[in-house]
VEXTITOR-435888 format. One record per residue: residue in three letters; residue number from 1; y, x, z of N, C-alpha, C in turn. Coordinates in nm, 4 decimals. Each point is the difference from the previous one (the first is absolute). Layout:
ATOM  residuo  num  nyy  nxx  nzz  cayy  caxx  cazz  cyy  cxx  czz
ATOM  Ala  NUM  Y  X  Z  Y  X  Z  Y  X  Z
...
//
This chain:
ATOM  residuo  num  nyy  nxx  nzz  cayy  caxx  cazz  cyy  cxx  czz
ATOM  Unk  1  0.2381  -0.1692  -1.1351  -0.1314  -0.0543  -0.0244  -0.0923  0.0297  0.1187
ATOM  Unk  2  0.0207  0.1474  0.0542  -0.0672  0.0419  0.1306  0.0271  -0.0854  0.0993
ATOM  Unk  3  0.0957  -0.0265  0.0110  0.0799  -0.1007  0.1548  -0.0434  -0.1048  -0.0245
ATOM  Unk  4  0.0412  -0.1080  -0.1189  -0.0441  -0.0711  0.0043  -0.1603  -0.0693  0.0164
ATOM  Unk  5  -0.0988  0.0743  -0.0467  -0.1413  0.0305  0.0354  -0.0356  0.0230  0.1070
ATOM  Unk  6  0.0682  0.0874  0.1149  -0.0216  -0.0074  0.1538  0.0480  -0.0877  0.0775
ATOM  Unk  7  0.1212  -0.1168  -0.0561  0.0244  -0.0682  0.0384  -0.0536  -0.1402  0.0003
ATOM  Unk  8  -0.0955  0.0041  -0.0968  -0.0289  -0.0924  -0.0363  -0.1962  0.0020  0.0444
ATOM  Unk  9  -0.0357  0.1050  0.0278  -0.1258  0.0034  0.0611  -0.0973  -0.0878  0.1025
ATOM  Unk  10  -0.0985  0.0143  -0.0140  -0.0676  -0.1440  0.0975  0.0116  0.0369  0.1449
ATOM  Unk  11  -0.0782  0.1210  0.0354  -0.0248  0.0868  0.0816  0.1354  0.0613  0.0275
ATOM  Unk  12  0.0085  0.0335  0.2099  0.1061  0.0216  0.0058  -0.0427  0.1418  -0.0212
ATOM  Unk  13  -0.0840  0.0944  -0.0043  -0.0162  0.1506  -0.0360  -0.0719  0.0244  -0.1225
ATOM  Unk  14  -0.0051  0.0651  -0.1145  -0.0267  0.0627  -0.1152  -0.0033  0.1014  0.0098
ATOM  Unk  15  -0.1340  0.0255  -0.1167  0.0058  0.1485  -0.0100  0.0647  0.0899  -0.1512
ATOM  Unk  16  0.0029  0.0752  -0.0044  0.0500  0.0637  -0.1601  -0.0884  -0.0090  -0.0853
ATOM  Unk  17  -0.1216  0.0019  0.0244  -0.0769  -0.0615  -0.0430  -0.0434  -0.1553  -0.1170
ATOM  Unk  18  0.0527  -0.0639  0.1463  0.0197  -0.1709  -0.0383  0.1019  0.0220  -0.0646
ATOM  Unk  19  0.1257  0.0387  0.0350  0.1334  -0.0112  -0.0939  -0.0161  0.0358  -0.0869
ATOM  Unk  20  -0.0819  0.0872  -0.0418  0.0432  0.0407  -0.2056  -0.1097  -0.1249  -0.0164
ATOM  Unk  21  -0.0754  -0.0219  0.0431  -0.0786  -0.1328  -0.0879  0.0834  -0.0996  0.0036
ATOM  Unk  22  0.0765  -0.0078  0.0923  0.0847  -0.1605  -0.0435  0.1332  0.0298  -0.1144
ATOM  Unk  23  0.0325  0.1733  0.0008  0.1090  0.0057  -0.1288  -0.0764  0.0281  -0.1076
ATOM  Unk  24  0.1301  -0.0357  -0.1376  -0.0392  0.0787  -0.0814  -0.0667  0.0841  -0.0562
ATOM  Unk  25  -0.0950  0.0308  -0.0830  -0.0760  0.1442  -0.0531  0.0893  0.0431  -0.0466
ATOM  Unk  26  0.1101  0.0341  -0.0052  0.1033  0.0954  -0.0611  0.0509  0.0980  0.1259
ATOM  Unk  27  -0.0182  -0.0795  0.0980  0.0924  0.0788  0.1077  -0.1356  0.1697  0.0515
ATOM  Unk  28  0.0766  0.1093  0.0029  -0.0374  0.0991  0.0371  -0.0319  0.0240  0.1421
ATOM  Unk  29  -0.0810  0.0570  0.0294  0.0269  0.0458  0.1592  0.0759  0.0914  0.0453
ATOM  Unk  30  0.0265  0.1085  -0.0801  0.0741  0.1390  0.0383  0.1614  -0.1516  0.0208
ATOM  Unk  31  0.0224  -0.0746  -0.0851  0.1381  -0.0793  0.0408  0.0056  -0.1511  0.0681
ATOM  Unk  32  -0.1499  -0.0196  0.0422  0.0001  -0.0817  0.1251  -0.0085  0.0823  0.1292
ATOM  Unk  33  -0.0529  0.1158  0.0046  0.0163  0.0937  0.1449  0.1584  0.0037  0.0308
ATOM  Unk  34  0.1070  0.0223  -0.0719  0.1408  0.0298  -0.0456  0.0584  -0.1614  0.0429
ATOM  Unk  35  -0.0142  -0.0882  -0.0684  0.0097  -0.1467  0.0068  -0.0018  -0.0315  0.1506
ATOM  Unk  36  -0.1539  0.0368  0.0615  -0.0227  -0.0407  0.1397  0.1159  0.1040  0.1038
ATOM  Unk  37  0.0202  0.1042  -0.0294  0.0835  0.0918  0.0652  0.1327  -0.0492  0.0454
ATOM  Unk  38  0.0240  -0.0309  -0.0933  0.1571  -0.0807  -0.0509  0.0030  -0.1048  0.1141
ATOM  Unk  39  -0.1060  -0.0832  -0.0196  0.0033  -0.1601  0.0999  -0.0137  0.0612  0.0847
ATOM  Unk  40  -0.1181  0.0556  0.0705  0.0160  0.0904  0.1211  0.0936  0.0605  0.0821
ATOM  Unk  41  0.0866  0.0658  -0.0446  0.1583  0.0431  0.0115  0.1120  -0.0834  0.0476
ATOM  Unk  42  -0.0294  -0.1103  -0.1073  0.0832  -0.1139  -0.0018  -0.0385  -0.1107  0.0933
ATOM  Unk  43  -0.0797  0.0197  0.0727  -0.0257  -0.0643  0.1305  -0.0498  -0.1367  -0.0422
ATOM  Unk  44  -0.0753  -0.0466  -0.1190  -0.0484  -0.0776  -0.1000  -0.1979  -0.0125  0.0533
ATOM  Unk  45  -0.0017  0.1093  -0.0201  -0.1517  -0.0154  0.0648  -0.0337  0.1037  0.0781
ATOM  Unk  46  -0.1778  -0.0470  0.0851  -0.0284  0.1101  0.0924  -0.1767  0.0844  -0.0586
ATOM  Unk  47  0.0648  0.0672  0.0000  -0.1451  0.0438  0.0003  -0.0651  0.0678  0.0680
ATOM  Unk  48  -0.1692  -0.0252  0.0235  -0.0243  0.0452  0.1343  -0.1272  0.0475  -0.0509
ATOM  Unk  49  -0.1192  0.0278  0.0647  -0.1197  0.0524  0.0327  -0.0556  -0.1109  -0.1022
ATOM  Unk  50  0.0153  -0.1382  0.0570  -0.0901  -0.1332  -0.0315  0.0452  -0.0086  -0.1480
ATOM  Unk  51  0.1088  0.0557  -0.0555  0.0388  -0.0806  -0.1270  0.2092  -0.0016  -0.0077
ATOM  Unk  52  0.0183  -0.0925  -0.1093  0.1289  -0.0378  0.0101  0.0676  -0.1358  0.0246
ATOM  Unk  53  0.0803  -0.0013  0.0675  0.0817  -0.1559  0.0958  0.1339  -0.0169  -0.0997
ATOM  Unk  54  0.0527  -0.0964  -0.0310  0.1691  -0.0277  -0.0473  0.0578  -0.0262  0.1759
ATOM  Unk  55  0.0869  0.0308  0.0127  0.0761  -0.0220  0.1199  0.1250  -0.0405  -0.0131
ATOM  Unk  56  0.0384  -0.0200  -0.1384  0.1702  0.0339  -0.0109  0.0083  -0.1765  0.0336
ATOM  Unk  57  0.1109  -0.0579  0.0364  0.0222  -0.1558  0.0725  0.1759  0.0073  -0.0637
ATOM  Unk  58  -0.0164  -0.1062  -0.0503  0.1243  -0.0376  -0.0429  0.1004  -0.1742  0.0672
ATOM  Unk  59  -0.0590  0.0075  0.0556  0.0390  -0.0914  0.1110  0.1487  0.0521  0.0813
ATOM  Unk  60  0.0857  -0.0501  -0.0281  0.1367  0.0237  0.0669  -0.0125  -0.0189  0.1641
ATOM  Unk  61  -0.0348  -0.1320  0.0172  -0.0258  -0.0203  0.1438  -0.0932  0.1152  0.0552
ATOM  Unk  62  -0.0805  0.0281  -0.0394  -0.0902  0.1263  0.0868  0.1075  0.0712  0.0006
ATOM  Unk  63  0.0173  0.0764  -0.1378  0.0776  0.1237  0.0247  0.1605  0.0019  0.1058
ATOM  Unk  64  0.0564  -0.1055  -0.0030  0.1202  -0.0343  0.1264  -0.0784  -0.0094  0.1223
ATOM  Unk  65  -0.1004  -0.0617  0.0497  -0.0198  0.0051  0.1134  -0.0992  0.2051  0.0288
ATOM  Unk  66  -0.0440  0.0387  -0.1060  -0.0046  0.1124  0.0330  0.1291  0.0752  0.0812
ATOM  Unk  67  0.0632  0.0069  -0.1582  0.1517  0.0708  0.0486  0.0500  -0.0580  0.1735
ATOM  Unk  68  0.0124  -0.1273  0.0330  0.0722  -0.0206  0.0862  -0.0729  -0.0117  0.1229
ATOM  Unk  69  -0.1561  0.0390  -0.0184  -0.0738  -0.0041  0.1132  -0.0125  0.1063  0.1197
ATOM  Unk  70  -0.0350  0.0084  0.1000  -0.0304  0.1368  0.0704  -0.1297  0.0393  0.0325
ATOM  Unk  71  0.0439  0.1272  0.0091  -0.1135  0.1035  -0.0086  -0.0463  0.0581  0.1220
ATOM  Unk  72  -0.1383  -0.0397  0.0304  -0.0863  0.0223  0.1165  -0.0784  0.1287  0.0184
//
């Protein structure tokens, strides 16, 4: 429900803030801090100073020309 909500955001940065207003009133914070950790980890999103980014790309073609690209 978390992922999908950052994925689906207007703005390419959010804050935790904005995000519990766009979920659920059920969802906790002590297990959206936990939630965001997880994506964080999982190389899913970034979070920075400004807020939080989704980064994760599911695009095959990116990810092959990553893999097979070189590094400067």
């Amino acid at each position: 429900m978390v992922e999908d909500t950052l994925k689906d955001m207007d703005g390419s940065i959010t804050s935790i803030a904005e995000l519990k207003r766009k979920l659920p009133k059920q969802v906790n914070h002590n297990t959206l801090k936990v939630i965001l950790n997880y994506l964080e980890e999982s190389n899913k999103i970034a979070v920075t100073i400004m807020g939080i980014t989704w980064i994760h790309n599911t695009n095959t073609n990116l990810r092959n020309a990553i893999s097979k690209g070189l590094e400067v």
